[in-house]
C-alpha positions in Angstrom: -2.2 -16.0 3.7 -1.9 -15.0 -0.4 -1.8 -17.9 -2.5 1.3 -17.8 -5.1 -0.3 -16.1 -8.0 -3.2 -15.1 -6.5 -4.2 -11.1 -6.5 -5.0 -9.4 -4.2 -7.6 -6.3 -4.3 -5.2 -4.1 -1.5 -7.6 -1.8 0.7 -7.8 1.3 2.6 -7.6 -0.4 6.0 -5.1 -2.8 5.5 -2.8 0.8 4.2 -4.5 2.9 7.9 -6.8 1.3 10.4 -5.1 -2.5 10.3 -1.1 -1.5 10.8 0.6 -2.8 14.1 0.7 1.2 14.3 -2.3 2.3 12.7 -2.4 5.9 10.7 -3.6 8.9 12.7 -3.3 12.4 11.9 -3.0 15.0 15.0 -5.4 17.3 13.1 -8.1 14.4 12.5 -7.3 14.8 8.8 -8.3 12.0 6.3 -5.8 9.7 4.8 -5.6 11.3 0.9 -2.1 9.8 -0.9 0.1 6.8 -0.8 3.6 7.2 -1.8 5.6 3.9 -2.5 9.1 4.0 -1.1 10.3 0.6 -1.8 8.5 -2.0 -3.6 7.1 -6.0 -2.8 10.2 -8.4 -2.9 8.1 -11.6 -3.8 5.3 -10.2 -5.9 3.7 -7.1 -8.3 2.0 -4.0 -7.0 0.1 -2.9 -9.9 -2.7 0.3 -10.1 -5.1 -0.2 -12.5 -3.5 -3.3 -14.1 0.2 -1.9 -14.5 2.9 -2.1 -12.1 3.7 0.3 -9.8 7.1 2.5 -9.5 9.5 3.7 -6.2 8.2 6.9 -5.4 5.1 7.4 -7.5 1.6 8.6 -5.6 -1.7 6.9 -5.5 -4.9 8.6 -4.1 -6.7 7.1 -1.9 -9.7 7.7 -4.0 -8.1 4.6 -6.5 -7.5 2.5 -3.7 -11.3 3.0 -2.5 -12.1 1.9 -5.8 -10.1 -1.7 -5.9 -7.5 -0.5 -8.5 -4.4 -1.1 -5.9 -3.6 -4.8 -6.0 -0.5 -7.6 -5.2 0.5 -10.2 -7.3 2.3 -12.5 -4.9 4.9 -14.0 -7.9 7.3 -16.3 -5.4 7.0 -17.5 -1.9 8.7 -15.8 1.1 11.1 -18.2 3.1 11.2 -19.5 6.3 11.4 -16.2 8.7 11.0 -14.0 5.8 7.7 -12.1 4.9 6.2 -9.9 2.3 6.0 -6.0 2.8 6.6 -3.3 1.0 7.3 0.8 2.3 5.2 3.8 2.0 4.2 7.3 3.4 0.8 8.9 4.1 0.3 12.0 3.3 -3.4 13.7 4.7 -6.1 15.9 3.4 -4.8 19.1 5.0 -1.2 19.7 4.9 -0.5 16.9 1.6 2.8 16.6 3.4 4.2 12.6 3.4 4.9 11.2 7.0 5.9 7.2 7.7 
């Protein structure tokens, strides 16, 4: 549960390992870029203290490092939850897949 106002330090496995389908790559391949495709409806993504934009790329390398993070700024309603879209892309082919 995220506290309204709270932030959040966002981390590698909660991105891979920790989805209700987690990441895998056929080829073994390491997670290496997030790509935002639609932001948080009740709160901030932010790298590196500034917010964060539809479309734009984060390593993973900043994520490993704590700079991805979610400030929750309202609270969902009643059957309504907090998300927001993005693509992988891997080590080897740097191509994006959902």
């Amino acid at each position: 549960d995220v506290v309204l106002g709270t932030e959040v330090v966002i981390t590698k496995a909660m991105l891979t390992t920790e989805l209700s389908i987690p990441y895998s790559d056929p080829e073994g391949d390491a997670a290496n870029k997030l790509k935002v495709l639609a932001l948080a409806s009740f709160g901030t993504l932010k790298l590196n203290g500034s917010p964060v934009t539809i479309n734009q790329e984060i390593d993973f390398t900043d994520i490993d490092a704590g700079l991805l993070t979610y400030l929750s700024t309202s609270i969902p309603g009643i059957g309504e939850s907090e998300s927001f879209q993005f693509e992988i892309s891997d080590t080897g082919s740097n191509i994006f897949v959902g």
